[in-house]
Backbone bond lengths (Angstrom), bond angles and torsions (degrees), N, CA, C in turn:
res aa  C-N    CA-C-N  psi(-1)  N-CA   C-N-CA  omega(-1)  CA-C   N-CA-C  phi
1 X - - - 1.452 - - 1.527 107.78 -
2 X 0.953 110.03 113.78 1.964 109.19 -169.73 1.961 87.93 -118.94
3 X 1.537 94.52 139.30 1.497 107.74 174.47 1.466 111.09 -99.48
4 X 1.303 118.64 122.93 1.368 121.00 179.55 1.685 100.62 -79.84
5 X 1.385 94.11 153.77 1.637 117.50 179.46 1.489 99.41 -92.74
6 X 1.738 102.44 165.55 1.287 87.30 167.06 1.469 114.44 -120.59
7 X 1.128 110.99 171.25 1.659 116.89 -153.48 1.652 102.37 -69.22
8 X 1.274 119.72 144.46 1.663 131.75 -170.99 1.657 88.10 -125.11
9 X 1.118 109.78 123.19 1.613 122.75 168.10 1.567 100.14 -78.19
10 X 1.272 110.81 126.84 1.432 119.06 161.85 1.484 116.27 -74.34
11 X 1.379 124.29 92.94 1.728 132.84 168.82 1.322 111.28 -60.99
12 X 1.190 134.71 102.17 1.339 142.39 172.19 1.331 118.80 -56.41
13 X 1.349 129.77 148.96 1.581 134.65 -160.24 2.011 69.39 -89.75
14 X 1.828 97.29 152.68 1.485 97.99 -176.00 1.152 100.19 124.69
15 X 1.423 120.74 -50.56 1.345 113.24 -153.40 1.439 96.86 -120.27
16 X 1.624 105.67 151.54 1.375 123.36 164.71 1.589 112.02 -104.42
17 X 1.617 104.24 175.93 1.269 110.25 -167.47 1.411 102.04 -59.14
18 X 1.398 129.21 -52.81 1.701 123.52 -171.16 1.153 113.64 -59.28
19 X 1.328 131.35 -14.43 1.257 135.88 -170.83 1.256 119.60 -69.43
20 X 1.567 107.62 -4.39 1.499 131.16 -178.83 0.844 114.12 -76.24
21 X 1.542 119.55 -49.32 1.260 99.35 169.13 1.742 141.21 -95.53
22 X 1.754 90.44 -169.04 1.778 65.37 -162.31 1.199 138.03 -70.64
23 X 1.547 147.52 143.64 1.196 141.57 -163.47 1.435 124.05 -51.87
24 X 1.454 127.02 141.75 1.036 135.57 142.10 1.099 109.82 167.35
25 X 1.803 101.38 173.30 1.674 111.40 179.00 1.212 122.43 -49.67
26 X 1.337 127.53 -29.87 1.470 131.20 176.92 1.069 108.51 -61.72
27 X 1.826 113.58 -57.66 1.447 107.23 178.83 1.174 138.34 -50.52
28 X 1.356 111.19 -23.90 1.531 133.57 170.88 1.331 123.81 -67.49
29 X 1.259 98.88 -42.43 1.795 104.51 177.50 1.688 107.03 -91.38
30 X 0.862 128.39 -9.83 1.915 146.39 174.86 1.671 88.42 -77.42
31 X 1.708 116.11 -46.38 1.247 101.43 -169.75 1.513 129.37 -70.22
32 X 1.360 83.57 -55.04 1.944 105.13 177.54 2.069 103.11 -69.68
33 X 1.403 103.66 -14.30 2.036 85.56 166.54 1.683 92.62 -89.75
34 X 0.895 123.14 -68.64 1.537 134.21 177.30 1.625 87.23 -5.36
35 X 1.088 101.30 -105.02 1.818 119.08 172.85 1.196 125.12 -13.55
36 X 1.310 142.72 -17.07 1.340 158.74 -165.17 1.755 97.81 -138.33
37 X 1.528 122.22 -25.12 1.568 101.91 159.70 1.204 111.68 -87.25
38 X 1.247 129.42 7.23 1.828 136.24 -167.18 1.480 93.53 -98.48
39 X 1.093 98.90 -38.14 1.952 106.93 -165.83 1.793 112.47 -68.42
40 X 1.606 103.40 -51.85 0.944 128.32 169.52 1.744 108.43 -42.98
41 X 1.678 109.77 -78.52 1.466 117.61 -175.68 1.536 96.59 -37.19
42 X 1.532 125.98 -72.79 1.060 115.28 -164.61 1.758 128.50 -66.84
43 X 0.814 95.28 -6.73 1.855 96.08 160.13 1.499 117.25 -73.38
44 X 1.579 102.88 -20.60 1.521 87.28 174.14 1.367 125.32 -80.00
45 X 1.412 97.31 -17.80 2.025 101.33 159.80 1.036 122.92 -66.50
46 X 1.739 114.48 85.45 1.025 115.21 173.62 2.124 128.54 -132.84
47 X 1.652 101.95 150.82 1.055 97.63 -179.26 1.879 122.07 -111.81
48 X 1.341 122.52 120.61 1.013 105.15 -167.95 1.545 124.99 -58.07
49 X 1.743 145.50 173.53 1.024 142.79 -150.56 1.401 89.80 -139.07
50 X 1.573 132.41 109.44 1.517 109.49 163.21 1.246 127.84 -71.43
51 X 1.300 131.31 126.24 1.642 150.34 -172.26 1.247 86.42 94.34
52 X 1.159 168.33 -74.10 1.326 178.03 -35.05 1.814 102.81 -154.99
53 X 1.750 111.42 104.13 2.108 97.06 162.58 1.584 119.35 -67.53
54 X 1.555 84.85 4.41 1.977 87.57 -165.36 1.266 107.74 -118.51
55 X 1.421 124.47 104.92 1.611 127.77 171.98 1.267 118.07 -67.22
56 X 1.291 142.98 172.22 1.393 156.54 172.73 1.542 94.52 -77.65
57 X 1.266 113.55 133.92 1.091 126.72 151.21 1.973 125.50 -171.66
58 X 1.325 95.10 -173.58 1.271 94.36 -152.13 1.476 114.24 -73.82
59 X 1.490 120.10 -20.92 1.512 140.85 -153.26 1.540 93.33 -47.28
60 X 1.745 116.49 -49.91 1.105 127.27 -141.79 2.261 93.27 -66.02
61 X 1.296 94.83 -58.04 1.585 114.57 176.83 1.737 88.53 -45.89
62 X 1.113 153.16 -52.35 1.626 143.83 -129.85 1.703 82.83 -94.37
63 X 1.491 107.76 -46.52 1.719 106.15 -146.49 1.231 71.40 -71.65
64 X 1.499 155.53 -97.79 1.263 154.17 -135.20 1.655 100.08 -54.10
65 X 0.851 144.33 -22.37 1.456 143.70 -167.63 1.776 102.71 -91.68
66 X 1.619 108.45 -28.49 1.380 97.35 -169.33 1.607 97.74 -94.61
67 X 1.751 117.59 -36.77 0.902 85.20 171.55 1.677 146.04 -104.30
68 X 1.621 102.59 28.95 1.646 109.76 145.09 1.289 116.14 -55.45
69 X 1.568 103.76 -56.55 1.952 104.18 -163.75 1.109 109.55 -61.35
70 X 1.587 117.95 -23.91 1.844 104.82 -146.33 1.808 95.28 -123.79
71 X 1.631 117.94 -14.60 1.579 119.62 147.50 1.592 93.41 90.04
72 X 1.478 119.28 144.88 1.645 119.52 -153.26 1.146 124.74 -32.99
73 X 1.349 96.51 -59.02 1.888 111.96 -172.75 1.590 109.79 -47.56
74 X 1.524 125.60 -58.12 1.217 133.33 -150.32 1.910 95.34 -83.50
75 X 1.797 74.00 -24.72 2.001 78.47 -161.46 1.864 99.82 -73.24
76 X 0.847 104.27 -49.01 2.002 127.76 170.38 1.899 104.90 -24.64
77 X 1.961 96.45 -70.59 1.413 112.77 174.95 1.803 120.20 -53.96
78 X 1.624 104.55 -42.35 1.392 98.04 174.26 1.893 126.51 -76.12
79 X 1.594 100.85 -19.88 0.845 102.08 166.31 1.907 120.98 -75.26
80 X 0.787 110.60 -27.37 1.613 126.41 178.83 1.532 100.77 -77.51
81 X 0.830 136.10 -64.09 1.314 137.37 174.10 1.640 106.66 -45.24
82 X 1.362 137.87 -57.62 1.103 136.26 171.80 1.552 123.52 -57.47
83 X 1.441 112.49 -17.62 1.431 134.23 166.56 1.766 119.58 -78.32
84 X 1.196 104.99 -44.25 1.214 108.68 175.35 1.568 125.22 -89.66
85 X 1.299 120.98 -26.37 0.972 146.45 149.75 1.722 126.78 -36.03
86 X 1.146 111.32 -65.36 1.585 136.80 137.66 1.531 127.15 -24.19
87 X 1.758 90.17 -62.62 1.733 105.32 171.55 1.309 119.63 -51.00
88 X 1.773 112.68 -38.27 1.569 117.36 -161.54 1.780 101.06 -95.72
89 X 0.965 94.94 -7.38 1.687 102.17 161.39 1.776 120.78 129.37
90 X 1.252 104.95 -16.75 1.735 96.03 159.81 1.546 138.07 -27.08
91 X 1.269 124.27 116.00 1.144 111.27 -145.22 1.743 102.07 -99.79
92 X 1.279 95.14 65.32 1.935 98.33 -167.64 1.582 107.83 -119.69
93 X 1.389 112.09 -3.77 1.392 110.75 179.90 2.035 97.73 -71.00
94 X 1.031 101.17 147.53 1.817 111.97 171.37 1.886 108.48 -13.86
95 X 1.529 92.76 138.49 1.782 105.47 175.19 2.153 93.88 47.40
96 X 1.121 114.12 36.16 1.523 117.03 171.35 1.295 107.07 56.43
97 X 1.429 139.40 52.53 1.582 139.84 171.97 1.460 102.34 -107.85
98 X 1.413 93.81 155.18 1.241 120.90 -165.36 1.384 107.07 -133.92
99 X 1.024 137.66 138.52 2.100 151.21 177.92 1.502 108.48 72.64
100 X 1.137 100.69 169.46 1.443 117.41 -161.81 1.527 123.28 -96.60
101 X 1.740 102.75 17.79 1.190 103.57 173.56 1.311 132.18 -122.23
102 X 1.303 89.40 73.24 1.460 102.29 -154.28 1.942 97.98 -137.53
103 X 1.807 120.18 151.68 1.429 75.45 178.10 1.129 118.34 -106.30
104 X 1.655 141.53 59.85 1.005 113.54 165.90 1.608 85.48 -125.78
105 X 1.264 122.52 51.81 1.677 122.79 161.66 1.450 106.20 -75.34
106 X 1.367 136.16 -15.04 1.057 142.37 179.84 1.562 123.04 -49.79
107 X 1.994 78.60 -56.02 1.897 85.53 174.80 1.828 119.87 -60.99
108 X 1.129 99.72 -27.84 1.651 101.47 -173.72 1.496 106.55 -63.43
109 X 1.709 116.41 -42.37 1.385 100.05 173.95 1.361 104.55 -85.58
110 X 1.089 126.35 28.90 1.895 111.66 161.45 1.229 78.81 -111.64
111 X 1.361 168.62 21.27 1.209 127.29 162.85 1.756 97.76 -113.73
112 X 1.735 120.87 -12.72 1.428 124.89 177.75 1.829 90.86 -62.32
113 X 1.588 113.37 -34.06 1.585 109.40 178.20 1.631 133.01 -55.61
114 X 1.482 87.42 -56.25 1.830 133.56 168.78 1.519 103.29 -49.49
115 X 1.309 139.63 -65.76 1.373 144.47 158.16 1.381 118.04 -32.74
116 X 1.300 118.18 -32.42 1.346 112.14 -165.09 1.951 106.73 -102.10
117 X 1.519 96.16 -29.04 1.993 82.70 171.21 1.144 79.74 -112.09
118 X 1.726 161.67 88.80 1.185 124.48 102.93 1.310 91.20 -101.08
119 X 1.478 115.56 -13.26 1.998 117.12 163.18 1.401 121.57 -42.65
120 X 1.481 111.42 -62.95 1.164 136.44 -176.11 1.635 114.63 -63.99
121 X 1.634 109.29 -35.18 1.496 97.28 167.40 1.251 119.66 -80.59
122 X 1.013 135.02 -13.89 1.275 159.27 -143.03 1.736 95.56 -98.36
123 X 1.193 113.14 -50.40 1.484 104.59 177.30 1.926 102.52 -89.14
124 X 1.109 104.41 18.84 1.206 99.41 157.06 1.968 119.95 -123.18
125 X 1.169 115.31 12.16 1.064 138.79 127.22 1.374 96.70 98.21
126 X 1.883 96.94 76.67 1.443 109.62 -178.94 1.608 113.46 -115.38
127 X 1.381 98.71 -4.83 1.582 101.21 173.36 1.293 106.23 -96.82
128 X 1.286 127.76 3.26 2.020 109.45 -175.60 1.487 105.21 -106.10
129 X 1.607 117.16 40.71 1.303 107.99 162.10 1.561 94.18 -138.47
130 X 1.443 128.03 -162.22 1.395 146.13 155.81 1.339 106.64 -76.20
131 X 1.163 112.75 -67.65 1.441 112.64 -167.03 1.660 112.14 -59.43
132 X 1.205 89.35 -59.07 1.839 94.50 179.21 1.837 110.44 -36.05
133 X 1.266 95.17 -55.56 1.916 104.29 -162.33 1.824 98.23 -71.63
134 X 1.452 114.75 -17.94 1.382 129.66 167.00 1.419 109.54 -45.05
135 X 1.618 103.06 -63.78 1.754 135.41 -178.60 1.588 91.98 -54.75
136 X 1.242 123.12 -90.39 1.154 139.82 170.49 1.712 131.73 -2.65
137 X 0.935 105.36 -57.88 1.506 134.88 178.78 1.727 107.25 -77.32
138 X 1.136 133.66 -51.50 1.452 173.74 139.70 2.069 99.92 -11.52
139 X 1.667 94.51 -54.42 1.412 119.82 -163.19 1.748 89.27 -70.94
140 X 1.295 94.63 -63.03 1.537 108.97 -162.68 1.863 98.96 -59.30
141 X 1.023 102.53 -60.30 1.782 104.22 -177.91 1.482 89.69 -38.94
142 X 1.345 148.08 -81.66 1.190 126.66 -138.36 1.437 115.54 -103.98
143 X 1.482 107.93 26.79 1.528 122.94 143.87 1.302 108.60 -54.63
144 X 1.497 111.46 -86.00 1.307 141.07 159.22 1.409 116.23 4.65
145 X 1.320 109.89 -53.34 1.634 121.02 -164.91 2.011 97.86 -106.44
146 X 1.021 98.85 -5.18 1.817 101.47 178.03 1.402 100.72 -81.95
147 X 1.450 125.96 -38.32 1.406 130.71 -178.71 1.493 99.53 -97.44
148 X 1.587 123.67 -48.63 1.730 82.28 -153.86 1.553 95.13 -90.38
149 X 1.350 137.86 10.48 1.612 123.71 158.36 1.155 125.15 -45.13
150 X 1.662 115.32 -57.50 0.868 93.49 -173.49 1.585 132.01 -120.67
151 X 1.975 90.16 33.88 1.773 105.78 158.46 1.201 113.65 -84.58
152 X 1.917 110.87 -0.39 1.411 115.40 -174.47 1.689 106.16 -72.38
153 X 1.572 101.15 -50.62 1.417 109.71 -169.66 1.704 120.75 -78.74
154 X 1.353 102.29 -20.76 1.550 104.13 149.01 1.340 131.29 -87.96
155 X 1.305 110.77 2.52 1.600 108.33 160.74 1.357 116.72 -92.17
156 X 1.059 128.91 -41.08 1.403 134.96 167.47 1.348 128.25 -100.96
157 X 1.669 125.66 12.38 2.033 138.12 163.79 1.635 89.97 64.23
158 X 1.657 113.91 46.93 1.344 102.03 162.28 1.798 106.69 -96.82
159 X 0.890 107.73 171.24 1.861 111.92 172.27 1.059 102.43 -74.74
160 X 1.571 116.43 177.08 1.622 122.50 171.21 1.283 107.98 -48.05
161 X 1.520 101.40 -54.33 1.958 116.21 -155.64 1.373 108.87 -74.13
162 X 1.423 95.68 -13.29 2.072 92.03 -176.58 1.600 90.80 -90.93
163 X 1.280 121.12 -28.96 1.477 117.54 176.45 0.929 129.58 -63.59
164 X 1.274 122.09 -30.18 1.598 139.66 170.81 1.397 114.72 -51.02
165 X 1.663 91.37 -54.75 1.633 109.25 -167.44 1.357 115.76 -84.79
166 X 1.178 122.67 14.88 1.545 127.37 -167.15 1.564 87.53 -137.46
167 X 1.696 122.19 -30.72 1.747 91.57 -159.23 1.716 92.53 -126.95
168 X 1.254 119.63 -0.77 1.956 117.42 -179.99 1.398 98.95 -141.26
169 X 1.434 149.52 -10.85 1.274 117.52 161.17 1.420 128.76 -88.18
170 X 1.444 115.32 -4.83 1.479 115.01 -151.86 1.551 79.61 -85.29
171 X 1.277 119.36 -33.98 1.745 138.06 -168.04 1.696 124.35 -75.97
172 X 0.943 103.26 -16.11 1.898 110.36 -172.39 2.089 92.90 -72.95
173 X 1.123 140.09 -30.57 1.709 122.42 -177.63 1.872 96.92 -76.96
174 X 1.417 104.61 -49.12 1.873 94.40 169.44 1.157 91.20 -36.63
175 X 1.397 107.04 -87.67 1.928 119.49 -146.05 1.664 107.60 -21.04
176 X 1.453 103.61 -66.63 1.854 119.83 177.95 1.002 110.65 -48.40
177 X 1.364 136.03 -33.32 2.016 151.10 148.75 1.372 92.00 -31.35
178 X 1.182 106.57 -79.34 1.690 95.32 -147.98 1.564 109.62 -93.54
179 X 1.587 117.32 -3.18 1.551 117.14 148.98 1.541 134.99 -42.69
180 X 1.434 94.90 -45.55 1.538 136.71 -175.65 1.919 103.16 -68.28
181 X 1.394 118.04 -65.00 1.420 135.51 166.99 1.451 92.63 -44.15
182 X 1.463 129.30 -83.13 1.245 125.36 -163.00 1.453 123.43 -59.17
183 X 1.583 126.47 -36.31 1.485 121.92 161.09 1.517 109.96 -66.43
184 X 1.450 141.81 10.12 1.754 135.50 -177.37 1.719 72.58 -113.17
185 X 1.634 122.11 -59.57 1.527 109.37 -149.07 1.888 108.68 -71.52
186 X 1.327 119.72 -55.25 1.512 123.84 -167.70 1.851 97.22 -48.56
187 X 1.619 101.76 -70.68 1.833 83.33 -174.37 1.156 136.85 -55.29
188 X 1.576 115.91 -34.79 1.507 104.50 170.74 1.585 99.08 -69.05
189 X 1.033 152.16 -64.80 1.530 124.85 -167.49 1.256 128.05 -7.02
190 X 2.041 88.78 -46.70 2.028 104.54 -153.58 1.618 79.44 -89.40
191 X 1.420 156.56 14.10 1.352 146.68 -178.81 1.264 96.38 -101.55
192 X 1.535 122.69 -51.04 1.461 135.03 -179.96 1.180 102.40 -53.95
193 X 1.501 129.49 -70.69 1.756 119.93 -172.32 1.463 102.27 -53.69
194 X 1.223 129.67 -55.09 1.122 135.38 -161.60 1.873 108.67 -46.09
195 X 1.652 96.05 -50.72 1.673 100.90 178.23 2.030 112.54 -77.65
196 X 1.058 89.64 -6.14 1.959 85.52 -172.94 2.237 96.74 -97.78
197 X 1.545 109.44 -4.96 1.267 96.39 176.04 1.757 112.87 -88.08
């Protein structure tokens, strides 16, 4: 009596999670609006920071989340689209703001950055482990904080160190939050497709 296994689809390094499904232009443009309304919703989860112009919120977790799933290019466009979009006055950037003169516009273009190589590693197949999406996630967070630090302290004539402390320390137990969420959530996904092929 021999027990058959059941079949494990081999996912090729190359591919990201959207890549699953099936191709086309629709899907592409479904992806990158999709991706930029994900970004949006989750900025509105937000918690204020005392001394802090920059609240906790979720945008930062979405932009890195879309662009693992949806891989540079798509991830790049949705992030840009949610940037410009925002700019012309949509009121979906964090606590519902809208334009770029504000200072934590900074972080949005670290995360139009952040979107685009945690994309790019991603089809090199840095989200289908723990550790990797650990690396990954880790990478992208301090994209994020490489640009909007220090558009923080030139938006408002703070110093480096007041910038630090007002716009990346209050934030590093989130960050490890949703590092933590994203290395349990991205690999089991790629285990799930992997077992339903």
């Amino acid at each position: 009596m021999s027990t058959a296994a059941a079949p494990v689809r081999t996912l090729r390094t190359g591919t990201v999670l959207a890549d699953l499904l099936p191709a086309s232009r629709v899907r592409d443009v479904a992806l990158v609006v999709g991706g930029a309304a994900l970004t949006g919703l989750a900025a509105q989860l937000t918690v204020p920071v005392p001394g802090s112009p920059v609240p906790v919120s979720g945008q930062t977790f979405a932009a890195l989340l879309v662009g693992t799933a949806l891989g540079a290019r798509r991830g790049f466009l949705s992030l840009a689209l949610y940037a410009v979009v925002g700019m012309a006055g949509v009121p979906w950037f964090a606590e519902a703001s809208s334009g770029y003169a504000m200072p934590s516009f900074g972080y949005i273009l670290g995360m139009l950055l952040a979107a685009t190589v945690v994309g790019a590693l991603a089809r090199r197949g840095a989200d289908r482990s723990v550790l990797r999406t650990a690396g990954t996630m880790l990478l992208g967070s301090a994209i994020i904080y490489a640009v909007g630090v220090p558009y923080l302290a030139l938006a408002t004539g703070m110093s480096l160190g007041q910038a630090v402390a007002a716009g990346l320390t209050p934030f590093l137990i989130g960050d490890a939050l949703k590092a933590a969420l994203a290395m349990g959530a991205l690999p089991a996904a790629w285990k799930l497709v992997g077992r339903k092929g």
